[in-house]
C-alpha positions in Angstrom: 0.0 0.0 0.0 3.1 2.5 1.1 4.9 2.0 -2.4 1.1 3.0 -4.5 0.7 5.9 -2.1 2.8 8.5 -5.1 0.3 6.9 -7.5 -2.9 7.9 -5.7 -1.4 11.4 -5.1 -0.3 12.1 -8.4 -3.8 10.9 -9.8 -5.4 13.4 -7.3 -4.0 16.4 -8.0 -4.7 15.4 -11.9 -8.2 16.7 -10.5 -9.5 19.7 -9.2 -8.6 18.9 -5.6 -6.7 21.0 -3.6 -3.0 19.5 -2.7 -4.0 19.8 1.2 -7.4 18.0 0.4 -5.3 15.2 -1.7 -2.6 14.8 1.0 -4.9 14.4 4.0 -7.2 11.6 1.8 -4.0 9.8 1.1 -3.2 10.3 4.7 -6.2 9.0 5.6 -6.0 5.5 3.1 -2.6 4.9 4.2 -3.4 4.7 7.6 -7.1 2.9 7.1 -9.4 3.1 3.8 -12.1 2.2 6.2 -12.1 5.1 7.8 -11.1 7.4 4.9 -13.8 10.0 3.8 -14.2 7.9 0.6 -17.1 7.6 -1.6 -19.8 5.4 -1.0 -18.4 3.8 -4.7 -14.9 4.0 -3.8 -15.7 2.3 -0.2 -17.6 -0.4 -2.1 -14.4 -1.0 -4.6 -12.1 -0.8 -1.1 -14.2 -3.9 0.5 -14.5 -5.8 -3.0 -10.6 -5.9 -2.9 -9.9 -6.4 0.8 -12.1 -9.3 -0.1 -10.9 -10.7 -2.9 -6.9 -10.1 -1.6 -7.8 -11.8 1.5 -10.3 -15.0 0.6 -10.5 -14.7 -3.2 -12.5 -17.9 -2.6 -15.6 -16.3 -0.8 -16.0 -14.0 -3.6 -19.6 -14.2 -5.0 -22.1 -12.6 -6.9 -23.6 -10.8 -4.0 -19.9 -9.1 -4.3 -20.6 -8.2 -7.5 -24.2 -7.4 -7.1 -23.1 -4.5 -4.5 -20.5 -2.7 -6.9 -23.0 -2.6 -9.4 -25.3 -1.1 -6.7 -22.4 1.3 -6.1 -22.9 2.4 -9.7 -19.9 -0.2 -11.2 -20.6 -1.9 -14.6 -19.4 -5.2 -15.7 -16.9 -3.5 -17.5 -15.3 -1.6 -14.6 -15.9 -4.6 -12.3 -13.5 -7.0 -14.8 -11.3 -4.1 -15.0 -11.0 -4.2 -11.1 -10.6 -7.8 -10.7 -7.7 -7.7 -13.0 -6.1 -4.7 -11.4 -6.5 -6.3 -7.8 -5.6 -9.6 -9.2 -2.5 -8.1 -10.9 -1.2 -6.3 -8.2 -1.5 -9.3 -5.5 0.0 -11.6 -8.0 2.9 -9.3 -8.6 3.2 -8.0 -5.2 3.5 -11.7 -3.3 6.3 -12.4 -6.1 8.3 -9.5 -5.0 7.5 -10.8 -1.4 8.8 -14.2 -2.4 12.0 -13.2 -4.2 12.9 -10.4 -1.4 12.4 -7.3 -4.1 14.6 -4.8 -2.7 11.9 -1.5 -2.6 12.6 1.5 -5.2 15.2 4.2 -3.8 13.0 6.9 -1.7 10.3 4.6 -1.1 9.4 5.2 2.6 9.9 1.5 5.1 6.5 -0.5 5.7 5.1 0.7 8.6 6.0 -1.5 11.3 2.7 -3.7 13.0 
């Protein structure tokens, strides 16, 4: 989550968000999405990949059912799977083969 925090900046201020606003909110996910002032969509994308990171098995159609609900169509949703998908694939590879982290990236937070 640390080493995507630049990307979710650097989409932010691509928007009409003030760089306070855009540094607290990435603040704010870096220290709990949950708790983040998110949007109802953006919360309902947040549990759909907590889910599907931590028991890809449970996923169901209810799951999909509430991102549509959330305004999500199927295109966006497959576009999300792979995206989540993607980046836990690639992410537990670097875990595996000890990935040294790019220069300047700030340490996981310990806990």
């Amino acid at each position: 989550m640390h080493s995507h925090a630049g990307d979710l900046r650097a989409e932010l201020l691509q928007t009409d968000a003030e760089p306070e606003s855009v540094e607290s909110l990435v603040d704010a996910v870096l220290t709990g999405w949950s708790s983040a002032d998110l949007s109802a969509a953006d919360k309902a994308l947040c549990v759909y990949a907590e889910k599907l990171t931590r028991d890809p098995a449970a996923m169901s159609q209810e799951d999909v059912e509430v991102l549509r609900t959330a305004g999500f169509d199927d295109e966006a949703i497959h576009d999300a799977v792979q995206v989540i998908s993607y980046f836990n694939y690639i992410n537990r590879v670097a875990d595996a083969t000890h990935v040294d982290p790019d220069p300047g990236m700030p340490p996981y937070p310990e806990g």
